[in-house]
mmCIF file of the C-alpha atoms, coordinates in Angstrom:
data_MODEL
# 
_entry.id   MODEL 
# 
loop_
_atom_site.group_PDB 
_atom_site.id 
_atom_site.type_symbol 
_atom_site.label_atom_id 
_atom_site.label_alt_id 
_atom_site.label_comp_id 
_atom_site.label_asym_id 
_atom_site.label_entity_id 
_atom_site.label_seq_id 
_atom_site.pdbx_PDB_ins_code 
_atom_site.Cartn_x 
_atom_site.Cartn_y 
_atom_site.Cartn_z 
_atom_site.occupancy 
_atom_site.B_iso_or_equiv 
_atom_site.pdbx_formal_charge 
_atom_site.auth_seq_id 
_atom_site.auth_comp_id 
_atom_site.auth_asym_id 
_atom_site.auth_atom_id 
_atom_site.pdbx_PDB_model_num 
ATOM 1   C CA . UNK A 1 1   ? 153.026 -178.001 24.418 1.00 0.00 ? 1   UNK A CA 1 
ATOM 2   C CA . UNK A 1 2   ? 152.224 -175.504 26.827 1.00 0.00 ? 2   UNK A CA 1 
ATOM 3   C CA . UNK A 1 3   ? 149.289 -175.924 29.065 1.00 0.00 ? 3   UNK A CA 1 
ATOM 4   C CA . UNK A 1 4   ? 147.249 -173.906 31.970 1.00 0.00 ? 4   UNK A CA 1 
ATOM 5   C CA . UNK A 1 5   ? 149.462 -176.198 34.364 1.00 0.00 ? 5   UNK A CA 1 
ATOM 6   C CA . UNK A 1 6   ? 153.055 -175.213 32.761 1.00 0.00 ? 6   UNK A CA 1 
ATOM 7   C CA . UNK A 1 7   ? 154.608 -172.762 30.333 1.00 0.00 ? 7   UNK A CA 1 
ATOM 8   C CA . UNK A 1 8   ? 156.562 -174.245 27.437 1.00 0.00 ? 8   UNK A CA 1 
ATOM 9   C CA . UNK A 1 9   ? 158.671 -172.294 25.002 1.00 0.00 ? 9   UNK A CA 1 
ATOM 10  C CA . UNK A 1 10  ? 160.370 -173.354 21.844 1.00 0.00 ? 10  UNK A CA 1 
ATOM 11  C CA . UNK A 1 11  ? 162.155 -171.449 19.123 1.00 0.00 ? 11  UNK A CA 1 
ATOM 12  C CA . UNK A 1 12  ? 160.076 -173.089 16.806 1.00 0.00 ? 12  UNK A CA 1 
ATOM 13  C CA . UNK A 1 13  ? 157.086 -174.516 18.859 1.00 0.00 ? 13  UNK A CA 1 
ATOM 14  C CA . UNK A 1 14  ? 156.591 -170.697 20.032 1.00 0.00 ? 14  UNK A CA 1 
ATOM 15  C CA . UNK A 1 15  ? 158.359 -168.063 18.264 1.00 0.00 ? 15  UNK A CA 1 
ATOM 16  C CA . UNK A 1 16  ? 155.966 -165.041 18.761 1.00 0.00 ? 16  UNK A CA 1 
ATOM 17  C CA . UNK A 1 17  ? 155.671 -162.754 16.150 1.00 0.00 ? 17  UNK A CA 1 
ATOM 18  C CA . UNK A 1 18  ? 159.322 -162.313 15.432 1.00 0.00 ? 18  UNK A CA 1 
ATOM 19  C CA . UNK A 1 19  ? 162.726 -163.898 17.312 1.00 0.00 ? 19  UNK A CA 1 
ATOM 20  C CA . UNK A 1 20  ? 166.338 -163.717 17.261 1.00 0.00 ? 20  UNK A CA 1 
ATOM 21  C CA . UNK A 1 21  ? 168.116 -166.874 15.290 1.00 0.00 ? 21  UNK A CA 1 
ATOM 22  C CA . UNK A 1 22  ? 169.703 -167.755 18.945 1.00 0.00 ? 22  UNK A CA 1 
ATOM 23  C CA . UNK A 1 23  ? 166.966 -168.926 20.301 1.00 0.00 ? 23  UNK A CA 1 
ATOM 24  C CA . UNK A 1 24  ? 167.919 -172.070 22.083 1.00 0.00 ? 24  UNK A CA 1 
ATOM 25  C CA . UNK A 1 25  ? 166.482 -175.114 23.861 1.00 0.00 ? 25  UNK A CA 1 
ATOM 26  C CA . UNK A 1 26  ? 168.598 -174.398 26.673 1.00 0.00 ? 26  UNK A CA 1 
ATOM 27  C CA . UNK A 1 27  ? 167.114 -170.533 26.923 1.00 0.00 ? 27  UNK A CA 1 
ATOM 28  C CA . UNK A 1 28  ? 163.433 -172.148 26.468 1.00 0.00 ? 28  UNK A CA 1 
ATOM 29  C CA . UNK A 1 29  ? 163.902 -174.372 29.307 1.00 0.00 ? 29  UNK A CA 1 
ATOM 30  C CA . UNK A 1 30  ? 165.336 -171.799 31.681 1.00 0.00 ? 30  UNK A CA 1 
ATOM 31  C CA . UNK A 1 31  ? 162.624 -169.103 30.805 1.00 0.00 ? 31  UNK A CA 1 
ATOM 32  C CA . UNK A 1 32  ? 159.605 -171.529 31.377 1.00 0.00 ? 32  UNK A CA 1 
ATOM 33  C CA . UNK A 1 33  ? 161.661 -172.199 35.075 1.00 0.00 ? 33  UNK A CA 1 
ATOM 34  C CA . UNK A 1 34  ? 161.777 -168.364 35.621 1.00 0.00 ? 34  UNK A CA 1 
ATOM 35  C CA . UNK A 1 35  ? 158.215 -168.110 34.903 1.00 0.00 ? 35  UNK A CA 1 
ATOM 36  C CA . UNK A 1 36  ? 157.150 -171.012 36.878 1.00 0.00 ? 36  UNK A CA 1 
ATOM 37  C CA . UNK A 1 37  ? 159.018 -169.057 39.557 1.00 0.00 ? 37  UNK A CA 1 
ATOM 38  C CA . UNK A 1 38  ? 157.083 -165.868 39.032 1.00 0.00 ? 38  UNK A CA 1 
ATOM 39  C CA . UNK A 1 39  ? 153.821 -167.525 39.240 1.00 0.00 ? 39  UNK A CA 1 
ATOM 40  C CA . UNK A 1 40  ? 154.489 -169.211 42.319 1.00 0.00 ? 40  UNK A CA 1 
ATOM 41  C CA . UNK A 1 41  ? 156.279 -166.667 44.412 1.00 0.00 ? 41  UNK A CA 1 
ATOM 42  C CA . UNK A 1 42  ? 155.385 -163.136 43.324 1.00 0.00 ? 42  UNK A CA 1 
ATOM 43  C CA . UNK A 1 43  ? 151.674 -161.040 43.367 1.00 0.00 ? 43  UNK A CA 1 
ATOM 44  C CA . UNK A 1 44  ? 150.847 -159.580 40.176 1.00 0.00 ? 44  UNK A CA 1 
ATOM 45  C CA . UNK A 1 45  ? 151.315 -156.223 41.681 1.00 0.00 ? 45  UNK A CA 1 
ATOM 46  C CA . UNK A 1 46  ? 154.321 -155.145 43.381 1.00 0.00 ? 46  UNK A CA 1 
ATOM 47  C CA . UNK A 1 47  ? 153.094 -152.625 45.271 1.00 0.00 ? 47  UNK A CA 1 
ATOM 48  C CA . UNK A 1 48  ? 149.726 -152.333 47.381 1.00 0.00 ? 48  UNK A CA 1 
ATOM 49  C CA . UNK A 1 49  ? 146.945 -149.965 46.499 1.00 0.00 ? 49  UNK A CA 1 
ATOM 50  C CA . UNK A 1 50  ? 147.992 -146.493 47.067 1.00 0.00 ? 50  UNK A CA 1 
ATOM 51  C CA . UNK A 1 51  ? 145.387 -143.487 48.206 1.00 0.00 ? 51  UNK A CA 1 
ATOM 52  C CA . UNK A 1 52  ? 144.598 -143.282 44.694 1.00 0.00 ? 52  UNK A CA 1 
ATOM 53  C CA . UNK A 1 53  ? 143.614 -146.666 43.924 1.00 0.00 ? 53  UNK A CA 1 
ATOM 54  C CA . UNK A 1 54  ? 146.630 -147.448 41.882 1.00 0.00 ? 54  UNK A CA 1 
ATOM 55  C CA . UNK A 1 55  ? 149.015 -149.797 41.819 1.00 0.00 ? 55  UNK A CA 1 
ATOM 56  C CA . UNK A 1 56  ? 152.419 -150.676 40.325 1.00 0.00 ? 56  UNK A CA 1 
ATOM 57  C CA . UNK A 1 57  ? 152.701 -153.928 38.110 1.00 0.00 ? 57  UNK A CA 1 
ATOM 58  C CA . UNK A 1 58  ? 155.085 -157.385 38.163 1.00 0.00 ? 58  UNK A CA 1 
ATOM 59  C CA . UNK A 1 59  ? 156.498 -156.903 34.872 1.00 0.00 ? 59  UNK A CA 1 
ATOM 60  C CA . UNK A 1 60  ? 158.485 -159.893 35.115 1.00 0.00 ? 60  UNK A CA 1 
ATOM 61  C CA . UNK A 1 61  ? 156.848 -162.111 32.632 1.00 0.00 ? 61  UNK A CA 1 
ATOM 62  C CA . UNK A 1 62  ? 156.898 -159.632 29.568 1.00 0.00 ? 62  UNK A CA 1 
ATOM 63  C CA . UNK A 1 63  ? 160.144 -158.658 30.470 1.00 0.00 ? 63  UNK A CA 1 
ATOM 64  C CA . UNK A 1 64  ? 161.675 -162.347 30.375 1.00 0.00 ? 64  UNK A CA 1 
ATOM 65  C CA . UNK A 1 65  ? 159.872 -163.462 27.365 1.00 0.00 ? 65  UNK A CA 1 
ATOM 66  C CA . UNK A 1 66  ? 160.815 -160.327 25.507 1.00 0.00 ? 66  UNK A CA 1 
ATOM 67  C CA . UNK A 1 67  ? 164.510 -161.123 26.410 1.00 0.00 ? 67  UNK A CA 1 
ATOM 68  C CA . UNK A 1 68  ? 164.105 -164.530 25.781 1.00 0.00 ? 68  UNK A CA 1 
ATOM 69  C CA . UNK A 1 69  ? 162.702 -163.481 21.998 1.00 0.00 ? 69  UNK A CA 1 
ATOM 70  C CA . UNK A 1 70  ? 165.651 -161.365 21.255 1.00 0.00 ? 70  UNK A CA 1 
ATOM 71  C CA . UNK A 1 71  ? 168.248 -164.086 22.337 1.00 0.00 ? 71  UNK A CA 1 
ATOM 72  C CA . UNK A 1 72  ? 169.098 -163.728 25.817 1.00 0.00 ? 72  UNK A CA 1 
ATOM 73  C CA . UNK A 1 73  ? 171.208 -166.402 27.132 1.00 0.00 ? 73  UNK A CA 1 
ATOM 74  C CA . UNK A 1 74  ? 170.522 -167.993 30.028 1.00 0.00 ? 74  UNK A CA 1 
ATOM 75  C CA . UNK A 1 75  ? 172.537 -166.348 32.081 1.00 0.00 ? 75  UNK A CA 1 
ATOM 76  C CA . UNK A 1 76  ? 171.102 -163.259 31.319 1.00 0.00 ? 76  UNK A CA 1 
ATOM 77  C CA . UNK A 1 77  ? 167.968 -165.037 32.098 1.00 0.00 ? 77  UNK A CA 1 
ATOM 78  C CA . UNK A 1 78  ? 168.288 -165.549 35.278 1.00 0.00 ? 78  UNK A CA 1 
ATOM 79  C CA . UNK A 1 79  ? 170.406 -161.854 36.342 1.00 0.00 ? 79  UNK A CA 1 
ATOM 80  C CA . UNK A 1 80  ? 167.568 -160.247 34.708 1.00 0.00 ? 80  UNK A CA 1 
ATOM 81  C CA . UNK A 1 81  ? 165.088 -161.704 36.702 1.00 0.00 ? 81  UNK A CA 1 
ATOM 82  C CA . UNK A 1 82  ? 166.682 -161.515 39.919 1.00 0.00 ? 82  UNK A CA 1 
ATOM 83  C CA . UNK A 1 83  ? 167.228 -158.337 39.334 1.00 0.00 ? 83  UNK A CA 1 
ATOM 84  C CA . UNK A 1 84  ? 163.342 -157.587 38.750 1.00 0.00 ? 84  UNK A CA 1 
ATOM 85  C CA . UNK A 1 85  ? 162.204 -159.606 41.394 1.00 0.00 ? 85  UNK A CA 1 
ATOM 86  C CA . UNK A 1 86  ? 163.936 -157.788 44.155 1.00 0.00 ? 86  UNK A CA 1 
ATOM 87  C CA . UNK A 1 87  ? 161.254 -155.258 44.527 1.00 0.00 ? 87  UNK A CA 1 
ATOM 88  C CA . UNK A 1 88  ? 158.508 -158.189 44.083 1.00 0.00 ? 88  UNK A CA 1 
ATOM 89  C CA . UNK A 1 89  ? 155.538 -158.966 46.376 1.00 0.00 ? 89  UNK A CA 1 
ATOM 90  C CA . UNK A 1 90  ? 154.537 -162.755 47.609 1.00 0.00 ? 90  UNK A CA 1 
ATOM 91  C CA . UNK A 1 91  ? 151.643 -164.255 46.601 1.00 0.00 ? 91  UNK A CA 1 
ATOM 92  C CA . UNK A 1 92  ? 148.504 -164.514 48.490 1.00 0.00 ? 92  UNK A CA 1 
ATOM 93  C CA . UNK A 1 93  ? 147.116 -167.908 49.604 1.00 0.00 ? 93  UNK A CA 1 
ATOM 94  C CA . UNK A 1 94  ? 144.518 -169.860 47.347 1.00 0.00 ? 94  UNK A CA 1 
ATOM 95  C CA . UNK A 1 95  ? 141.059 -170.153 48.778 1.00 0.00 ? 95  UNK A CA 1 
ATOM 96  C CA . UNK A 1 96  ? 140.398 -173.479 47.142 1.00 0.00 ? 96  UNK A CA 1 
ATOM 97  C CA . UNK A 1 97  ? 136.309 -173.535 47.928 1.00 0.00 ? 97  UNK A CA 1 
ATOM 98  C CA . UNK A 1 98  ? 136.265 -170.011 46.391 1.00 0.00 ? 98  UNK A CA 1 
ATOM 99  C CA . UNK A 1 99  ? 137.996 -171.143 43.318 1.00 0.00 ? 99  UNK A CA 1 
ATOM 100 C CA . UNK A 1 100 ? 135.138 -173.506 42.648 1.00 0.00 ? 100 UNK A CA 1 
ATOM 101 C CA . UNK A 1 101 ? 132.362 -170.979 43.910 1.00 0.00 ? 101 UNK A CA 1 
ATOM 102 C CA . UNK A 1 102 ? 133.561 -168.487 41.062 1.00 0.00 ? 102 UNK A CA 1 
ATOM 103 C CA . UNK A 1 103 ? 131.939 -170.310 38.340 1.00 0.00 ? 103 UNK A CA 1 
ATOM 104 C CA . UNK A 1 104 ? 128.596 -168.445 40.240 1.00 0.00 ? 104 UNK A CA 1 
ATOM 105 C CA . UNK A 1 105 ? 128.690 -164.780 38.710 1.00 0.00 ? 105 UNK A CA 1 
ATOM 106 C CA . UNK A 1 106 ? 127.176 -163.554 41.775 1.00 0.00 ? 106 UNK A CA 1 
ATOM 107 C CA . UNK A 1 107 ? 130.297 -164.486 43.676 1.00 0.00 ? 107 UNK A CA 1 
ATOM 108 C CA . UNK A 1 108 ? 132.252 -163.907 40.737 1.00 0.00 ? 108 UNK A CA 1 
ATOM 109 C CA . UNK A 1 109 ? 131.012 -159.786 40.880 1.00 0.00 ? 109 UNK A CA 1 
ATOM 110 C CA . UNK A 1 110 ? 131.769 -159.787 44.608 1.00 0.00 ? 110 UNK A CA 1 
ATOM 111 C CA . UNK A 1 111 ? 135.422 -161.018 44.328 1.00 0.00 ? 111 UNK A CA 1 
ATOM 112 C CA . UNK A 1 112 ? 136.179 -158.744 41.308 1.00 0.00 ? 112 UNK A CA 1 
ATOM 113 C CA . UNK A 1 113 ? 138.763 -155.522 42.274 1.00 0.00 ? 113 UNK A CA 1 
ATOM 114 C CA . UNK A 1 114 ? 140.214 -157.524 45.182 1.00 0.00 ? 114 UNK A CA 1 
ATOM 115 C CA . UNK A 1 115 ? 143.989 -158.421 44.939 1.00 0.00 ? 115 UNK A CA 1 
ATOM 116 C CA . UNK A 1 116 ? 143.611 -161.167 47.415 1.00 0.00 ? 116 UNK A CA 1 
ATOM 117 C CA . UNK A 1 117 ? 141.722 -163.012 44.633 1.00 0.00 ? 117 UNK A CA 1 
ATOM 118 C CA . UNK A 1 118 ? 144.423 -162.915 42.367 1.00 0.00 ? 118 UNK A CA 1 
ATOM 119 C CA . UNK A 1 119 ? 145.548 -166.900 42.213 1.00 0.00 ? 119 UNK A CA 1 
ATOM 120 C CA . UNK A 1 120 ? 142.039 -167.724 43.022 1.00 0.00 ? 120 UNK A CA 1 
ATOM 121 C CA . UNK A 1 121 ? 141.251 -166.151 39.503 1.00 0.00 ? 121 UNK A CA 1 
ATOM 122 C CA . UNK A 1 122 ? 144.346 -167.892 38.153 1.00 0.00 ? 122 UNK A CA 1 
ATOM 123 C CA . UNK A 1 123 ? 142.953 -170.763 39.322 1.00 0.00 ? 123 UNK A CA 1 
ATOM 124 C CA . UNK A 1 124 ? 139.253 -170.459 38.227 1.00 0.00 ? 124 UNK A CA 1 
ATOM 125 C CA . UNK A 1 125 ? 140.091 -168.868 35.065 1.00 0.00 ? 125 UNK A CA 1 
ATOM 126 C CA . UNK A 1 126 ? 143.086 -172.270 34.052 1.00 0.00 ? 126 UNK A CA 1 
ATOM 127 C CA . UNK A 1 127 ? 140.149 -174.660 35.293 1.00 0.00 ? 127 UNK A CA 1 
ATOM 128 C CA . UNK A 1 128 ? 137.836 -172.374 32.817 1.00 0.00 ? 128 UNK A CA 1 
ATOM 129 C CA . UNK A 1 129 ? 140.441 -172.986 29.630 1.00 0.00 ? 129 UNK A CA 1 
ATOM 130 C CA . UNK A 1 130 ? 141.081 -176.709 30.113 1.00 0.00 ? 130 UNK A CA 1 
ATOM 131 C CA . UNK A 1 131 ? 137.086 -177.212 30.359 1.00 0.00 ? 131 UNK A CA 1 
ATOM 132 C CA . UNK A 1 132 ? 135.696 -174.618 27.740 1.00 0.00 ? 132 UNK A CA 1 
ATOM 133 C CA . UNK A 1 133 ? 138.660 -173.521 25.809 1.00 0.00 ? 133 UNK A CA 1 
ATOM 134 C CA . UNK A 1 134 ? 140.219 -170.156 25.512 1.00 0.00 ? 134 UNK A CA 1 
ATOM 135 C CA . UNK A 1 135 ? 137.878 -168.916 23.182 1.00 0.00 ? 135 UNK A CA 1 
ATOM 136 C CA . UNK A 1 136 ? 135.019 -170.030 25.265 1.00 0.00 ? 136 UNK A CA 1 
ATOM 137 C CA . UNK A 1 137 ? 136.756 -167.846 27.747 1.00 0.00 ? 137 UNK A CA 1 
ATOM 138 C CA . UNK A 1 138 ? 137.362 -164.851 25.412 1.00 0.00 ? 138 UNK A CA 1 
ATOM 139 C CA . UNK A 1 139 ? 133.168 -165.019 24.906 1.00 0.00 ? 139 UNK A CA 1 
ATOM 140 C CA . UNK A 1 140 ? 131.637 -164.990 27.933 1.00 0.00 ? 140 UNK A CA 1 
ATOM 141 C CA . UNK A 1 141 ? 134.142 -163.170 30.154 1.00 0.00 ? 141 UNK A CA 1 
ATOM 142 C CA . UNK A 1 142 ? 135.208 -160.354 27.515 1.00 0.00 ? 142 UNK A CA 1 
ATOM 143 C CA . UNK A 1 143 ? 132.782 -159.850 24.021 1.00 0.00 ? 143 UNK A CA 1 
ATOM 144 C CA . UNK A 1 144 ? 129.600 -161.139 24.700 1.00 0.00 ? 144 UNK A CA 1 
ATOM 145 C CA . UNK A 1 145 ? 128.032 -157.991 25.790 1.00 0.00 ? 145 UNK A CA 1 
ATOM 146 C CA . UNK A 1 146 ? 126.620 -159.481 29.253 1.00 0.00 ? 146 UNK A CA 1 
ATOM 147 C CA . UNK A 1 147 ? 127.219 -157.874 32.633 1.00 0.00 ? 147 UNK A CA 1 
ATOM 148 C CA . UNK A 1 148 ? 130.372 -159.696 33.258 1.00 0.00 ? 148 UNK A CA 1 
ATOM 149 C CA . UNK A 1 149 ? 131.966 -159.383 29.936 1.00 0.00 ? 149 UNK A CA 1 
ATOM 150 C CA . UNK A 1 150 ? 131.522 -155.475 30.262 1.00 0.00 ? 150 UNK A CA 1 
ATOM 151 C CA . UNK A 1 151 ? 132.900 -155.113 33.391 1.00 0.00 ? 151 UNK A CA 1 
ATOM 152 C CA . UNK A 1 152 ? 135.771 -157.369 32.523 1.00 0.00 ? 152 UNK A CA 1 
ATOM 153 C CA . UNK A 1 153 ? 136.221 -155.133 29.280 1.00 0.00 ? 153 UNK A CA 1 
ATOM 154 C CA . UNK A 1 154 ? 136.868 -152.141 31.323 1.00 0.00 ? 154 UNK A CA 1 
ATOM 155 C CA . UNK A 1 155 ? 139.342 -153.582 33.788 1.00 0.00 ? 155 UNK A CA 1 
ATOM 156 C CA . UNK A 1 156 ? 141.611 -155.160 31.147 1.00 0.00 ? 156 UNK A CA 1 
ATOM 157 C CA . UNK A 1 157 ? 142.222 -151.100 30.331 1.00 0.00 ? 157 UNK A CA 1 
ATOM 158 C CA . UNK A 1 158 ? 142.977 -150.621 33.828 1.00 0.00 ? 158 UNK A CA 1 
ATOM 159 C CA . UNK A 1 159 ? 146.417 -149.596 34.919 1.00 0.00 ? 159 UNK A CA 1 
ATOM 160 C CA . UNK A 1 160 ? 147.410 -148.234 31.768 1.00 0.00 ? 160 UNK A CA 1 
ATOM 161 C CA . UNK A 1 161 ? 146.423 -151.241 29.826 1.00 0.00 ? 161 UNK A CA 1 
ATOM 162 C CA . UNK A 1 162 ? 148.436 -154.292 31.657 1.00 0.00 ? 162 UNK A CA 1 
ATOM 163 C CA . UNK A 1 163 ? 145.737 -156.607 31.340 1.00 0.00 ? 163 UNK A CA 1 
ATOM 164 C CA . UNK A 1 164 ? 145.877 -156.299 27.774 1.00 0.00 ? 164 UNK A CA 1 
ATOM 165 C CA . UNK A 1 165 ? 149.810 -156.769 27.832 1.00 0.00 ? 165 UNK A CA 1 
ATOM 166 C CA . UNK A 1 166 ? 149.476 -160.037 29.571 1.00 0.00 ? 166 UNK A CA 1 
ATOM 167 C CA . UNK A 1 167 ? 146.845 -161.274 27.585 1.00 0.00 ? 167 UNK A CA 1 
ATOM 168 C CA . UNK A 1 168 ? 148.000 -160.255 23.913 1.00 0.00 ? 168 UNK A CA 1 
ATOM 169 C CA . UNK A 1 169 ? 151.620 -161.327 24.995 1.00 0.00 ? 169 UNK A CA 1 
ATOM 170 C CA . UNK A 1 170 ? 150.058 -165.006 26.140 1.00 0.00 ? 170 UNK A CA 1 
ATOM 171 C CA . UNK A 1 171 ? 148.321 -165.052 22.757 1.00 0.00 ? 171 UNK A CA 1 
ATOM 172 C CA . UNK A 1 172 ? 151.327 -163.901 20.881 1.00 0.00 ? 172 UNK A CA 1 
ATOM 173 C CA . UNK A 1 173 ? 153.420 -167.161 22.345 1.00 0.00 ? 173 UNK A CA 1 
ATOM 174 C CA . UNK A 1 174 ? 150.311 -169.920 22.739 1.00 0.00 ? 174 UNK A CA 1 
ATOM 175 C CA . UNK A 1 175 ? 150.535 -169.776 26.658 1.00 0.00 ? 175 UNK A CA 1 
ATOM 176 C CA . UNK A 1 176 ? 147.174 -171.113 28.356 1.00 0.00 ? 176 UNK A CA 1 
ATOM 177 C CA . UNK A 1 177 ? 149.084 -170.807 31.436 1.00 0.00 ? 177 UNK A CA 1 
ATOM 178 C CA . UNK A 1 178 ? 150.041 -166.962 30.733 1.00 0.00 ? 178 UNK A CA 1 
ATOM 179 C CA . UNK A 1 179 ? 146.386 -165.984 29.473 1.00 0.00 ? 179 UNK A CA 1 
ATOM 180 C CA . UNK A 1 180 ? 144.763 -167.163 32.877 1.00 0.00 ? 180 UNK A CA 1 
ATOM 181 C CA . UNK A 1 181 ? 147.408 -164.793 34.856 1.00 0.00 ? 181 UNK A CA 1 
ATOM 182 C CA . UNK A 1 182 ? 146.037 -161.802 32.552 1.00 0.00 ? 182 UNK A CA 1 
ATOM 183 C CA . UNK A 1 183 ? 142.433 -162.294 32.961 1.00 0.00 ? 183 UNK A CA 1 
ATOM 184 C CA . UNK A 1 184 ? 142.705 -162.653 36.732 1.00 0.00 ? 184 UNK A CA 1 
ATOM 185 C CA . UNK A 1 185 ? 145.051 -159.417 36.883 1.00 0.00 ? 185 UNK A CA 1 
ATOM 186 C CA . UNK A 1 186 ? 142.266 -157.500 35.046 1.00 0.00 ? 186 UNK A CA 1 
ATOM 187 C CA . UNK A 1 187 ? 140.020 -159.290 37.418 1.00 0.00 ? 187 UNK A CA 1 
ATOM 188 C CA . UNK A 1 188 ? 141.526 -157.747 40.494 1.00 0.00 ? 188 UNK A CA 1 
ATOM 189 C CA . UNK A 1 189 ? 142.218 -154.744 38.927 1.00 0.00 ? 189 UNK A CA 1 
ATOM 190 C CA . UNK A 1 190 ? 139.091 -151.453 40.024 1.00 0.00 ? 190 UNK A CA 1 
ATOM 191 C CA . UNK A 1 191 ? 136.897 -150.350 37.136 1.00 0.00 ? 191 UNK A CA 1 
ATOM 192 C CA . UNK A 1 192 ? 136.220 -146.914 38.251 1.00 0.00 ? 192 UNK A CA 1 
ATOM 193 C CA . UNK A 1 193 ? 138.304 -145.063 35.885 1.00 0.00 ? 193 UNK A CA 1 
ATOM 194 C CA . UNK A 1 194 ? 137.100 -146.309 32.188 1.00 0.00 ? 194 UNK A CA 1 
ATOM 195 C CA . UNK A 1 195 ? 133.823 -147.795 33.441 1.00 0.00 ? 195 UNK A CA 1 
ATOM 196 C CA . UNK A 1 196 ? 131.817 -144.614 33.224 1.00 0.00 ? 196 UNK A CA 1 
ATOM 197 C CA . UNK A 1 197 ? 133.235 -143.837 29.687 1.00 0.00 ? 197 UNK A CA 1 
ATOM 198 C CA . UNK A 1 198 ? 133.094 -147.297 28.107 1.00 0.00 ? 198 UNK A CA 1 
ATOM 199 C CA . UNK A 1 199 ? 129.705 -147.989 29.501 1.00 0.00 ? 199 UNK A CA 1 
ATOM 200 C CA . UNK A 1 200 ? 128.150 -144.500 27.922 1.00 0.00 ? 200 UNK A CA 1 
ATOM 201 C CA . UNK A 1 201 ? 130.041 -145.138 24.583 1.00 0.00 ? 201 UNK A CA 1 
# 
């Protein structure tokens, strides 16, 4: 069972919506290593912010599971992600006290839009799931109308929508693990371009 410590796949514990009859135990096993990888050594970004405010996204995860779903072997696993995690980023360091301090919103707001927060979000955002539940995290950090969930609601849209790739994809294939990474990239992600339109909607 897959958990916000480790990703576990299955071709029948966690099909997704649809997968390829070659699914196997052995392709599960490599693609939760590949992930556990791209957790640990690569930024959610690959690039840094540009003059624009805009950055360019680690599409590892999608990519593997998608793979993974339509029967890729193992070996095309792993050549598929080396091959997109040439052009990846390493990860910055996790503030440990800040982790804990994000459960205050006030220092929650501050550390929002800032890609050096990225694990510490991860962090905060797994402890969040194993204490509340992911639907306790769903409410109060994206539908239940309150300052936070709002501006978390417009960052998810942020950079054409990746937040909303990581999450749906982590909910598609049960992955605790998966979700926190999507919340935290929306969390690091700038509001400026939806916020004044979703907020006058």
């Amino acid at each position: 069972m897959a958990t916000t410590k480790s990703f576990r796949f299955g071709p029948t514990e966690t099909p997704g919506l649809i997968h390829a009859d070659t699914v196997t135990e052995e392709s599960s096993r490599t693609l939760e290593e590949l992930l556990e990888q791209n957790h640990s050594f690569h930024h959610i970004f690959t690039t840094t912010e540009d003059h624009k405010g805009v950055y360019f996204h680690n599409h590892i995860a999608h990519h593997d599971i998608t793979i993974w779903a339509l029967g890729a072997t193992p070996s095309v696993l792993r050549s598929q992600h080396e091959r997109n995690g040439l052009y990846q980023r390493g990860p910055m360091a996790i503030q440990q006290p800040l982790v804990k301090d994000l459960a205050d919103d006030r220092v929650f707001k501050r550390c929002l839009g800032r890609e050096e927060n990225f694990l510490n979000f991860c962090e905060f955002f797994e402890d969040y799931i194993d204490t509340h539940g992911y639907q306790a995290l769903f409410q109060k950090y994206l539908v239940d109308g309150g300052e936070i969930a709002n501006d978390m609601l417009c960052r998810i849209y942020m950079g054409y929508v990746h937040g909303i790739i990581h999450i749906g994809m982590a909910l598609e294939f049960d992955q605790p693990r998966l979700l926190a990474e999507g919340f935290a990239q929306a969390a690091v992600h700038h509001d400026w371009l939806y916020t004044s339109y979703l907020q006058s909607a």
